[in-house]
N, C-alpha and C positions, 0 to 999 in steps of 0.2 A: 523281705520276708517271703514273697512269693520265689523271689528265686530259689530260697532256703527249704521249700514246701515241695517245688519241684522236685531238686536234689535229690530231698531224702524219698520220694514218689518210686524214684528213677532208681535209686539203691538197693529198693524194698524189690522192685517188680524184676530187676537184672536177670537172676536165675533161672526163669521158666523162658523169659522171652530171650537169653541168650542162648539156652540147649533147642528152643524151634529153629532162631535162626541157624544157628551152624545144623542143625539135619536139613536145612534148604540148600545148601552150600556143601554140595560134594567136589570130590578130585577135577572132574571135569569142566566143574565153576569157576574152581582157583585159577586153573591153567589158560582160562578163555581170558579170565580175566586181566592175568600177568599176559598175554598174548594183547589183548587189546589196550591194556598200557602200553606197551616197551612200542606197539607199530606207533600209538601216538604219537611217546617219545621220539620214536626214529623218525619221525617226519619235524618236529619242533625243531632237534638237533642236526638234522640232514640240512633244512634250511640258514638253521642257525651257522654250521662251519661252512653253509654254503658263504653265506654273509660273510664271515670271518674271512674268507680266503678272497673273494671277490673283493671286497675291501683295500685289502690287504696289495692284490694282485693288477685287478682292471679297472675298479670302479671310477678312480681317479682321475685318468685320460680318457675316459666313455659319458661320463657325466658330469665331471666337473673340471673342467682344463681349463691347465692355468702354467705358465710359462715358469712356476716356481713347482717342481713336483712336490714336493713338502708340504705349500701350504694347499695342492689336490689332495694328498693322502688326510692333511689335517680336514678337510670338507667331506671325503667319503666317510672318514669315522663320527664325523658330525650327523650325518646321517643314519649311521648305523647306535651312534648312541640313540636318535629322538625314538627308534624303535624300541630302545630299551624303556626311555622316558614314557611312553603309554602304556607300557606294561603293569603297571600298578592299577591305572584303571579298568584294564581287562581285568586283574587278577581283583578289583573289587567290583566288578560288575556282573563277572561271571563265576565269582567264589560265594557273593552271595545267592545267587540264582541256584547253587551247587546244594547252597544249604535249605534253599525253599523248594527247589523241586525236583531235587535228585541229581546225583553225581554222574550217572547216564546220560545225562539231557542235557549238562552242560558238555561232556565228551565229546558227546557229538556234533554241537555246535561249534566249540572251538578248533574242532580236527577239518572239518569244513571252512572255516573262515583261513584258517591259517595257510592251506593248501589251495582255495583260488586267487591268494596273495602270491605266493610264491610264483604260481603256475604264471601268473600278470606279467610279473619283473620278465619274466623270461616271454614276454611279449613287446616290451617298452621299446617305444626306439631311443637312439642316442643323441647325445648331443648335439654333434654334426649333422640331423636330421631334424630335430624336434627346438633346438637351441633352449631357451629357460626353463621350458614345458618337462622336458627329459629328466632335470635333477628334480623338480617338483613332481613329476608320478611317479621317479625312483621312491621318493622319500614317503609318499603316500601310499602304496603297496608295503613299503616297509611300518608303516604305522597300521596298517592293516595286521600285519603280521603280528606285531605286536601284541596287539589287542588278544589277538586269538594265544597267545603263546602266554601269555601273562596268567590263565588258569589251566592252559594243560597238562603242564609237569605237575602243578599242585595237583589237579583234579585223579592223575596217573599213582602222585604217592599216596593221595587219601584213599582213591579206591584200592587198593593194592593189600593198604596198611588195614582197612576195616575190614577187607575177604580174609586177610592171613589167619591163619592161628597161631595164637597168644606165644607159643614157645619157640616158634617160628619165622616169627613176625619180621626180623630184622633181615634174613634172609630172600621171604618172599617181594619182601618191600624193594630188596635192593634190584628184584629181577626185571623191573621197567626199566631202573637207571641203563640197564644192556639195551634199549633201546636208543639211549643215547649214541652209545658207544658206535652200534649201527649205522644210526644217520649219518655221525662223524668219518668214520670211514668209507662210508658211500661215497659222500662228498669228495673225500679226501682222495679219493680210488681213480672219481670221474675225472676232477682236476688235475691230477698226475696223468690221466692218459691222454686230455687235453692237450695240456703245455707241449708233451711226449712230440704230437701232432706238428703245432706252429705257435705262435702265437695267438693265443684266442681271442685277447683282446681286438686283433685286426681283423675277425672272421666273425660269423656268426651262433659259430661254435659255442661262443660262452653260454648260449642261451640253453640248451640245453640241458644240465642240470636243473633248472628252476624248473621247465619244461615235463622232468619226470616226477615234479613234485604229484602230478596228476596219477602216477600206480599205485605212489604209499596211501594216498587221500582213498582210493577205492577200496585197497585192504583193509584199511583203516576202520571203513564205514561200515564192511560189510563185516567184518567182527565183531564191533560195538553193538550191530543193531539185534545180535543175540546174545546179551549179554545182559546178568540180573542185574537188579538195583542191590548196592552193597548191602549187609546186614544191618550195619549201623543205623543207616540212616531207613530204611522199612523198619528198623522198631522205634525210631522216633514217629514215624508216622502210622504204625497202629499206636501206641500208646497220646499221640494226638500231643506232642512235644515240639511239631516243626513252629520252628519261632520266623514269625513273620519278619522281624527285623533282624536280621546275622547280624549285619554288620554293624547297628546299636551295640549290638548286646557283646560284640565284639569289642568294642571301644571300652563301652563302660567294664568288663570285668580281664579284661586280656590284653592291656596296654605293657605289663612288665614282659609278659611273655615275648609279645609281637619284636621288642627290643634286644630280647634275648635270640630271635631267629636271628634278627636284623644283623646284631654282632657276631652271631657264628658264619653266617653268612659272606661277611666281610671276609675272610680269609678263602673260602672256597671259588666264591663266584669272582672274585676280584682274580683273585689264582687262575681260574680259569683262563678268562676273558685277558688277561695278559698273556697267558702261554700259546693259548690258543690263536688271537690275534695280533697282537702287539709285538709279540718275539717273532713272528714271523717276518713282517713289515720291517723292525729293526736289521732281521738277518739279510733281506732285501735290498735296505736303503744305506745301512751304515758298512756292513760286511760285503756287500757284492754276492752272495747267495742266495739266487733266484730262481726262476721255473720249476722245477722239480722239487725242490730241497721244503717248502713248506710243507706242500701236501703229501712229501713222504712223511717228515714226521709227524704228523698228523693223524696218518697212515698207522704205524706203526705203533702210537703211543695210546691209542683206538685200542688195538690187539693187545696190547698188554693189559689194558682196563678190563679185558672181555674175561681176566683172568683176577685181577683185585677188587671188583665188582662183588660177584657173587662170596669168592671169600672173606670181603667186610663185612658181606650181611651176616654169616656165619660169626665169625670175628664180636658182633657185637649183642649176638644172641647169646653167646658165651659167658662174656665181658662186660657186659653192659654199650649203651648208646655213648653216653658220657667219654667215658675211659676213652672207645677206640676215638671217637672223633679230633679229643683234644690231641692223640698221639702223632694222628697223619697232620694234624694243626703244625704242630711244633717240626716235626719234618720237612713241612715246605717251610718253616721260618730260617732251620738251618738250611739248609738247601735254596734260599734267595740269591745268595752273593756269590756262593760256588757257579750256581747256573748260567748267572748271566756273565760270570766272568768268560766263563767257558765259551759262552754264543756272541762275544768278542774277540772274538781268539779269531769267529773266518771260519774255520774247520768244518768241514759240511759231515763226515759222520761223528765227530766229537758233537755239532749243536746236535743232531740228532739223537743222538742217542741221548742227551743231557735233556732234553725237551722230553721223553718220555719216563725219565727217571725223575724227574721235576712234577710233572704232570700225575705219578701215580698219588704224590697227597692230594693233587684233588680231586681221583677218584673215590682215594680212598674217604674224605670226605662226605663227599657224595651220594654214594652208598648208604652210611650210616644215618644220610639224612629223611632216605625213604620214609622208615618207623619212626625214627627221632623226631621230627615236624610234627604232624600226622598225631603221635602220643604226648604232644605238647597241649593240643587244643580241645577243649568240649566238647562232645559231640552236634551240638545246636548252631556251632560258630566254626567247626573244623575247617572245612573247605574255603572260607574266607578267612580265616585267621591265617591257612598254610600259604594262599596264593596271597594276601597282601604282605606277609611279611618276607616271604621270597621277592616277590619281584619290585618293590620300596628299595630290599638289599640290593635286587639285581641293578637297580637305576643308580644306586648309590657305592657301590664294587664293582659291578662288571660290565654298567653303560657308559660311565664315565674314565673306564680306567686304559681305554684305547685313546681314547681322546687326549688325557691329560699325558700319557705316554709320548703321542706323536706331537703335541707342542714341547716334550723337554725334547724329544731329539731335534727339534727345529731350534727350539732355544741354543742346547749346546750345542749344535752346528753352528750358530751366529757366534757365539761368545767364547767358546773354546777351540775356535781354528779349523773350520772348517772339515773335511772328512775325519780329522782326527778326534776333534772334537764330537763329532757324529758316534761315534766309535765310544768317547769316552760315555757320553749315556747313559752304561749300562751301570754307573756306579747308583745316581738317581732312582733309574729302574730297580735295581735291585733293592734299593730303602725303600720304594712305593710297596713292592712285594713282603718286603718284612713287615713293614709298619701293617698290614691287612692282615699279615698272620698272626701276628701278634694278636690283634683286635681279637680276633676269632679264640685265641688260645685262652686269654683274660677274664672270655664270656662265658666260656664251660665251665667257668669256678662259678657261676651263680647262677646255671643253669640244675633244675636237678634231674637225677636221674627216671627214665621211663622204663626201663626196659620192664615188659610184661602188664604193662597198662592195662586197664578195662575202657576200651574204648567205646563204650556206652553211657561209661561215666560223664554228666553233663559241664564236671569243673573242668577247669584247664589242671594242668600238671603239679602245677606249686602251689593250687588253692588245695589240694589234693595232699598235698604232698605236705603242708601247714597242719591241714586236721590233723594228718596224721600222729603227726610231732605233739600235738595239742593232746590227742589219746592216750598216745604212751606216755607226755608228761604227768596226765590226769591218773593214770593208773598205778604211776610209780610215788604219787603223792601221799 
C-alpha cells in the first residue's frame, strides 16, 4: 500500500518537477554528459578488447604455459571469464550505491577503479619471472577490473537515458555505446601496430596498452567531475523518494523484468564475446590465421559500428525499442552458420570481412539497449536493476561463452581428428551462436514496449504497462 501511495505521490507531482528539471539541463549538459559516458565506455571496452585479444594472442604462453597450447588458451579464458564472474557484484554493489547517492559518484568511482586495474596488468611480471604469483595477480587485476566494469556501462546508459529527451532518447542513449566502439579500435589499432613490430608476446611491448589505460582514466575524471547529477534521480531526491534499500525493492517488484534484460541479453552479449574473442582464437588456432588478422577485424568492424550506432538509436526512436532490437536479433541467428562457415574456409579477407558483417547485429543490439534498459526499470531501483541484469547476462553469455568455445575446439580436436577436426568446430560454434540468438529473439515477445517512457515513473515498464491495459479495459467496460 505504501508503495501504491508512493506511485500515485510520484504521478501527481511529475509535471512541475519534470519542466524544472529539463530547464536545469541545457545543450551543453547533454553533450558533457554523452562525452563523459562514451570516455567511460571507451575505457571499459578499450580494456575489455584489450582482454579479448591478449587472451586470445599472449596470455597463454606469458601466464600460463603448458606443453598443450589448447589447454593454455583454455586457462587464459578461465581467467578472463572469473573477470566476467565478479561482475554482477560490482554491478550490485555499485548499482545500488547509483541509486542512493547518485549516478555521478558511482562514475566516478568505478572509471577510477577500473583504470588502476588495467594500468597493474600492464605492470605484472610473468611467469618465467614471478612463477604461480604471475597467473594469480593476472587473475586478480582482472577481478578488479571487473568489479569496476560491472556498473559502468550500466551507470553510462542510465545517465545518458535520464539527460535525454523523451523524443530523442534512443538516439542520445546509443551515443555512449561509440564509446565502446572507441576503446575497441584503440585496442585493436595498438595490437596491429604491435604484432606489425615483432612478436609482443617475447618483448615488453605487450605491456603497453594496459599502460595507457592511465590518459583515458584522466579524461575520464576530469569530465565527470563537471558534470550534473541526472534529472531523474535530483527529483527523487528533492521529492525525498531515494529508497534506502535499491536492491530490496529491486528483487521484491523487478524480478520479471530483470529476466527479461537477462534473455535479450543472451543474444547480444554472448554475440559479442564470441565474435569478439572466440572467433579470433578459432581463426588462430584451427585456420592458421594469426598476428595481424584479429586485430584487423576488430579494427574494422569497430568502424563500421561507429556508423550503426548512432543510426539504431535513430532506428528505434522511429520504430520503437522492441521492433529494432528483435530485428538485428534475428540477423545474427541467420547469420550463425553462414559466419562461421566462412572463418573456416582459412581466408583472411573473406573471415574479415564476415566478422564485421556478423558483428553489425551486435551493434545494432547494442545501441538499442542504451534506452531500452534504462526504460525498463523504476526510477528508485534503475541503476541496479540496469547493472544486475547486464552483467548476471554478461557472466551467463559472454563470460562463459569463450571458455565453453575453447573446450569444444579442444574437444573436437581430440575426437574428430585432429587439425581437421579443430576446423570442424565451427559446426558446434555456430549452434552455440544460434541457440543465444534465439534466446534473445523469444524474449522480445514478452518484453513490452518503452519507447517514450517517463522516466520518473517509480514502476518498472510492465507494471506500467498492466495499469495501463487495466485503464483502457476499465474504460471500454
Amino acid at each position: 500500500m505504501k508503495h501504491q501511495q508512493t506511485i500515485a505521490t510520484a504521478s501527481s507531482d511529475t509535471g512541475n518537477d519534470a519542466a524544472a528539471a529539463r530547464q536545469e539541463v541545457n545543450t551543453a549538459d547533454l553533450y558533457r554528459a554523452a562525452w563523459a559516458a562514451s570516455i567511460g565506455s571507451a575505457l571499459e571496452y578499450y580494456d575489455f578488447a584489450l582482454y579479448n585479444l591478449a587472451s586470445a594472442l599472449i596470455f597463454a604462453p606469458l601466464f600460463f604455459p603448458s606443453s598443450d597450447p589448447g589447454i593454455g588458451l583454455i586457462a587464459s579464458f578461465g581467467a578472463y571469464f572469473l573477470g566476467f564472474a565478479i561482475r554482477p557484484v560490482g554491478g550490485i554493489v555499485f548499482g545500488a550505491l547509483g541509486d542512493r547517492y547518485g549516478r555521478k559518484f558511482v562514475l566516478m568511482a568505478t572509471i577510477l577503479l577500473m583504470g588502476i586495474a588495467s594500468t597493474l596488468i600492464g605492470l605484472l611480471p610473468t611467469y618465467a619471472t614471478a612463477g604461480v604469483w604471475a597467473p594469480i595477480l593476472l587473475v586478480g587485476c582482472r577481478l578488479l577490473q571487473g568489479l569496476g566494469a560491472g556498473a559502468e556501462q550500466a551507470g553510462a546508459a542510465v545517465l545518458m537515458a535520464e539527460y535525454a529527451p523523451a523524443r530523442r532518447r534512443g538516439y542520445f542513449a546509443a551515443l555512449p555505446f561509440m564509446g565502446v566502439l572507441l576503446g575497441t579500435v584503440m585496442a585493436a589499432a595498438i595490437y596491429f601496430t604491435l604484432v606489425r613490430v615483432e612478436d609482443i608476446s617475447q618483448s615488453w611491448l605487450w605491456r603497453v596498452p594496459f599502460l595507457l589505460s592511465v590518459a583515458i582514466v584522466a579524461v575520464a575524471v576530469w569530465i565527470r567531475l563537471k558534470l550534473k547529477e541526472s534529472p531523474s534521480f535530483a527529483k527523487l531526491e528533492a521529492r525525498q523518494q531515494v529508497n534506502d534499500s535499491p536492491l530490496k525493492h529491486l528483487i521484491k517488484h523487478s524480478k520479471p523484468t530483470l529476466l527479461k534484460v537477462i534473455g535479450m541479453r543472451m543474444a547480444e552479449n554472448g554475440g559479442s564475446s564470441i565474435y569478439q574473442s572466440l572467433a579470433i582464437s578459432y581463426m588462430a588456432t584451427a585456420t592458421g590465421l594469426k598476428g595481424q588478422i584479429g586485430p584487423v577485424a576488430l579494427l574494422l568492424a569497430g568502424a563500421s559500428g561507429a556508423i550503426i550506432i548512432p543510426l539504431t538509436g535513430m532506428l528505434s526512436d522511429r520504430f520503437g525499442r522492441i521492433p529494432v532490437y528483435r530485428a538485428f536479433a534475428v540477423y545474427q541467428l541467420l547469420l550463425a552458420y553462414p559466419t562461421w562457415w566462412v572463418l573456416s574456409q582459412g581466408n583472411a579477407a573473406a573471415s574479415i570481412a564476415m566478422l564485421c558483417v556478423a558483428l553489425a547485429g551486435v551493434w545494432g543490439m547494442f545501441a538499442t539497449q542504451g534506452a531500452l534498459l534504462p526504460e525498463l526499470f523504476g526510477a528508485q531501483h534503475r541503476y541496479a536493476g540496469v547493472a544486475v541484469g547486464r552483467e548476471v547476462s554478461a557472466v551467463i553469455a559472454g563470460g562463459v561463452a569463450p571458455l565453453i568455445g575453447a573446450s569444444v575446439i579442444a574437444w573436437a580436436t581430440a575426437h574428430w581428428g585432429g587439425s581437421e577436426g579443430r576446423i570442424l568446430a565451427w559446426i558446434p560454434l555456430a549452434s552455440y551462436v544460434a541457440i543465444l540468438s534465439l534466446i534473445g529473439v523469444v524474449t522480445t515477445y514478452y518484453t513490452p514496449e518503452t519507447r517514450g517512457r517517463d522516466l520518473d515513473d517509480l514502476r518498472d515498464a510492465s507494471e506500467a504497462a498492466a495499469a495501463l491495459r487495466e485503464e483502457r479495459a476499465f474504460r471500454h467496460s
